[in-house]
Rosetta silent file (secondary structure, phi, psi, omega in degrees, C-alpha in Angstrom):
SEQUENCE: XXXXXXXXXXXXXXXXXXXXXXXXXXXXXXXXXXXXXXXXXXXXXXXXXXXXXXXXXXXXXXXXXXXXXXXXXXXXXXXXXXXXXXXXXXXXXXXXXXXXXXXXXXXXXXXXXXXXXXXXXXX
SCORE:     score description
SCORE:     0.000 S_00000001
   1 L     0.000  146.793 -165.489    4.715  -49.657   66.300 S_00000001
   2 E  -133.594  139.083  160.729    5.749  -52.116   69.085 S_00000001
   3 E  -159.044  134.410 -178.030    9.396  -53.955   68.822 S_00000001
   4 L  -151.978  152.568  159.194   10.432  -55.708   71.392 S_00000001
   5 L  -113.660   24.507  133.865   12.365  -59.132   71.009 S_00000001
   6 L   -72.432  102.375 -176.909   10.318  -60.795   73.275 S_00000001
   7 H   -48.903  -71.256 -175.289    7.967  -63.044   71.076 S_00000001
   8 H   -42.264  -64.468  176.068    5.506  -63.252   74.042 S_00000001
   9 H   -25.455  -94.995 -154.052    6.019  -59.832   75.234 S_00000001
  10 H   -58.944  -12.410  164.133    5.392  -57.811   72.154 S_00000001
  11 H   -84.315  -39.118  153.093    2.162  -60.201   70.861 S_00000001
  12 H   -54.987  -30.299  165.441    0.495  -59.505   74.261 S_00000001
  13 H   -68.817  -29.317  175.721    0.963  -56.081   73.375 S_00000001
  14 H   -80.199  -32.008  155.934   -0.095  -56.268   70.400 S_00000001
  15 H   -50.478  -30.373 -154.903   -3.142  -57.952   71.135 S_00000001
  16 H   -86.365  -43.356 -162.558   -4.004  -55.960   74.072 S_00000001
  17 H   -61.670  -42.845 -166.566   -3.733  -52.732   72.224 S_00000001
  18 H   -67.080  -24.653  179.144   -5.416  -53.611   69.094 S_00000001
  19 L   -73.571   13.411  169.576   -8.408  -54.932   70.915 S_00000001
  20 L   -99.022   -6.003 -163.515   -7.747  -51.185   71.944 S_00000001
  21 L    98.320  -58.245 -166.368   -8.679  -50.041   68.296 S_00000001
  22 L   -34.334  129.240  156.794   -4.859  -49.565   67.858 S_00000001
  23 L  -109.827  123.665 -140.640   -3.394  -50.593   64.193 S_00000001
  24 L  -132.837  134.573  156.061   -0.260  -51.725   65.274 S_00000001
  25 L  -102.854  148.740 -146.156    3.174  -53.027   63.367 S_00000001
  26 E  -158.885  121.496  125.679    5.326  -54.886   65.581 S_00000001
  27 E  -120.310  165.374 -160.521    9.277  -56.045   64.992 S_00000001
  28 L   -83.951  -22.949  173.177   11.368  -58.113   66.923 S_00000001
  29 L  -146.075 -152.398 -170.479   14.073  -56.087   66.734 S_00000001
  30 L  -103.304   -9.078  160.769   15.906  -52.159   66.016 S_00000001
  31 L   -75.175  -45.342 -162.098   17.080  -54.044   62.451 S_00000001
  32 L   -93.400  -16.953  179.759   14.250  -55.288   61.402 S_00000001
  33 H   -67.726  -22.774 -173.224   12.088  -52.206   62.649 S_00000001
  34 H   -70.933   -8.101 -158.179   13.711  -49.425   59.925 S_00000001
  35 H  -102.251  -52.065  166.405   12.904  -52.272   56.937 S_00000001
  36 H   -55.755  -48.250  173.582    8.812  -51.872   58.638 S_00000001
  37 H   -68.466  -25.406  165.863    9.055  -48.370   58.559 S_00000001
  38 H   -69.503  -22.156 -178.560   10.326  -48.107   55.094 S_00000001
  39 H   -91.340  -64.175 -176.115    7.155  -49.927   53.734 S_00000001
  40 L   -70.484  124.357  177.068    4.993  -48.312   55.534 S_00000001
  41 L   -34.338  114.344 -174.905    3.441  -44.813   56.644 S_00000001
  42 L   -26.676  140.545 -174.465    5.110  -43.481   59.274 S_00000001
  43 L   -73.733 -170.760  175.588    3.321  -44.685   63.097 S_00000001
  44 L   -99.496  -41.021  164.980    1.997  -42.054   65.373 S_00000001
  45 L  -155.710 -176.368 -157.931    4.707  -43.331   68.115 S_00000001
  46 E  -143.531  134.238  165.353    6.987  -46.452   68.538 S_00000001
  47 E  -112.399  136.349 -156.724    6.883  -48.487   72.215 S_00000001
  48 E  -132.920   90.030  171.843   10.306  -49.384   71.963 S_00000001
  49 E   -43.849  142.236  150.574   12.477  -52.185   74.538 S_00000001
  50 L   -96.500  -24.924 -157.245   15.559  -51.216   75.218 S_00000001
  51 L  -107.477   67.328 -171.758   17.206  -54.276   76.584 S_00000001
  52 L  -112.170  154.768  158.249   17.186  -56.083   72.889 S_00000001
  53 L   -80.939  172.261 -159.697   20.720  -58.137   71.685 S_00000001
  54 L    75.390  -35.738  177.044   22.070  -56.757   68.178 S_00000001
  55 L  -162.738   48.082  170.347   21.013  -53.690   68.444 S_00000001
  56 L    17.697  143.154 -169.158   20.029  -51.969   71.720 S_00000001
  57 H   -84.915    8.736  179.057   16.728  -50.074   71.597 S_00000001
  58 H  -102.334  -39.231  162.474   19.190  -46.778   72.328 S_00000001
  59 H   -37.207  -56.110 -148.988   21.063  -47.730   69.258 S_00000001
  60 H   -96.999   11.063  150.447   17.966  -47.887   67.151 S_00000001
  61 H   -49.770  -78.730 -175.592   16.556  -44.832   69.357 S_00000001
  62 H   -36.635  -76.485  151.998   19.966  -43.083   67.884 S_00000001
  63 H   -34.040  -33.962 -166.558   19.268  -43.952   64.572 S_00000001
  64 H   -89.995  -28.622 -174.715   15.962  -43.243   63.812 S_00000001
  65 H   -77.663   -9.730  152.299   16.570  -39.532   65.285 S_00000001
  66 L   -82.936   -3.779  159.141   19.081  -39.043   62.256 S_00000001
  67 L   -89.520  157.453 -156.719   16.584  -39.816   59.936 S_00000001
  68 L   -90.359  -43.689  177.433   14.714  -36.934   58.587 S_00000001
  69 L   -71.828   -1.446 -178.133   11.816  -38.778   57.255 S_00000001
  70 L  -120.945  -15.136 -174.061   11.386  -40.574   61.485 S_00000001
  71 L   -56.765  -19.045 -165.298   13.071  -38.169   63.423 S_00000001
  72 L  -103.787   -0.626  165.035   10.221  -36.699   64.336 S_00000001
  73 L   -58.135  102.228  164.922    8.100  -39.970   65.805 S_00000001
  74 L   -56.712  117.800 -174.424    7.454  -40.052   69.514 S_00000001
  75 E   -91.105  144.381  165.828    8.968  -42.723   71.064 S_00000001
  76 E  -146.593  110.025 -159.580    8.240  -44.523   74.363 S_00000001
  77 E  -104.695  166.919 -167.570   10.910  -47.036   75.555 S_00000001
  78 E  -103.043  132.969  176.207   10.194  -50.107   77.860 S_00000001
  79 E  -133.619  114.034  162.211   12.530  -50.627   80.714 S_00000001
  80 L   -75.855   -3.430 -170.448   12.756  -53.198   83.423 S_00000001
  81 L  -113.822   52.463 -175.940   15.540  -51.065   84.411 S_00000001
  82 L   -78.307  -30.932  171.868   13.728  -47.747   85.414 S_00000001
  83 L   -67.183   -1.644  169.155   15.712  -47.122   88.205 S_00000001
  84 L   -98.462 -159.187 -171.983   18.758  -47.025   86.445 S_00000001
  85 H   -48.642  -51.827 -152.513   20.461  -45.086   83.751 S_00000001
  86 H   -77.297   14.292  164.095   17.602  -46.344   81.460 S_00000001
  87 H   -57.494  -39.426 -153.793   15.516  -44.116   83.397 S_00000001
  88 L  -141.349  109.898 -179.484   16.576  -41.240   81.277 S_00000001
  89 L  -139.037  138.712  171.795   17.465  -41.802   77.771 S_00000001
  90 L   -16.758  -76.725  179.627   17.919  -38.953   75.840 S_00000001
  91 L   -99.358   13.658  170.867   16.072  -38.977   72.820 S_00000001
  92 L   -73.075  152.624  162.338   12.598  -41.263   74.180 S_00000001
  93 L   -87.536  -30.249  160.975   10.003  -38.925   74.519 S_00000001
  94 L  -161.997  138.993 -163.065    8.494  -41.122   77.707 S_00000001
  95 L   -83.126  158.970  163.102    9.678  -44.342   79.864 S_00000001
  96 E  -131.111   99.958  172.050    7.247  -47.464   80.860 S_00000001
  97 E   -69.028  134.430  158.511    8.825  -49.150   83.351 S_00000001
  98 L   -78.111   66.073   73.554    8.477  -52.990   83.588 S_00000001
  99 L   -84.518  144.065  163.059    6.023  -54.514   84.511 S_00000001
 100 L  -112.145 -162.170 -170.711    3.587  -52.111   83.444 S_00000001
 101 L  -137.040  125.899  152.598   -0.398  -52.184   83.083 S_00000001
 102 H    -9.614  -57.376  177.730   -2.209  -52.141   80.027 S_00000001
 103 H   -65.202  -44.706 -171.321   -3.749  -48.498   81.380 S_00000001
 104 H   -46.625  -70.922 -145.060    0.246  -47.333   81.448 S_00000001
 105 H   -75.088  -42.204  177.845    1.202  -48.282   77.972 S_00000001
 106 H   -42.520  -64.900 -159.638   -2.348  -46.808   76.817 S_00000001
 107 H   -58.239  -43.186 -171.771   -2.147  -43.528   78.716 S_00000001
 108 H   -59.480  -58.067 -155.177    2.044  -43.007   77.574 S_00000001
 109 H   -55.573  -52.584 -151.158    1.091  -43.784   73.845 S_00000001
 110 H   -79.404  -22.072  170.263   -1.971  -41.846   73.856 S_00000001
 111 H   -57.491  -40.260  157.635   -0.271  -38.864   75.683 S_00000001
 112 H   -37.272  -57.578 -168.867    2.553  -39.367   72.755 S_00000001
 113 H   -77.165  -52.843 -172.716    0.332  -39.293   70.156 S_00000001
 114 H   -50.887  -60.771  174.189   -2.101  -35.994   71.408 S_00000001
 115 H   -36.974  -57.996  170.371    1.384  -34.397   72.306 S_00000001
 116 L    84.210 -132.858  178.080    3.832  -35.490   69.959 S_00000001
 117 L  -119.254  174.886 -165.390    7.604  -35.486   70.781 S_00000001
 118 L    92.445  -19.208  167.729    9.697  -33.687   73.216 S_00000001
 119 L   -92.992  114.221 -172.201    6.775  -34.272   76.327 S_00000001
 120 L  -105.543  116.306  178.269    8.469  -36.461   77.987 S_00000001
 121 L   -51.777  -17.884  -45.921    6.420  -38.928   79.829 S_00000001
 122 L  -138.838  127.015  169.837    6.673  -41.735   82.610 S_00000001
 123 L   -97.737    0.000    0.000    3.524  -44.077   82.791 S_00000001
């Protein structure tokens, strides 16, 4: 699952990946992603922005780790801010700094996915 609320952003991702093989669900934001997740079978991991308005991807980061049926889906959040605080966010399992490369976002997810959560990452 990809949510980012960058239209451009997150449809180049989604494109890039699925032309990766990747089956991918993508919202724009941490509101609209728990409404995607509710329909659907849980993902294998979530690439997750943090810098979204309404609802910060550490809000919906926060959230998802109190639910029982998502808590356990390895996360990887997107930062343009890796040198800051958003270097380190608690509950992501691994950061992708912005800009990344196609090979980053592969290599985090697919380490996410072999791994599962708690290996915490940095592509």
């Amino acid at each position: 699952m990809v949510i980012d609320d960058d239209d451009d952003l997150r449809e180049t991702i989604c494109e890039l990946l699925a032309d990766e093989g990747i089956e991918l669900l993508a919202a724009r934001s941490g509101r609209e992603a728990p409404q995607l997740l509710a329909q659907e079978a849980p993902p294998d991991a979530i690439l997750l922005d943090l810098g979204m308005p309404a609802m910060t991807g550490e809000e919906f980061l926060a959230r998802l780790r109190q639910n029982d049926d998502w808590q356990t889906i390895p996360v990887a959040v997107m930062s343009g801010y890796a040198s800051s605080r958003y270097a380190y966010v608690p509950d992501a399992d691994a950061v992708v700094p912005k800009p990344f490369s196609l090979v980053g976002v592969n290599d985090a997810l697919a380490k996410l996915c072999r791994e599962g959560r708690r290996k915490r990452a940095i592509a």
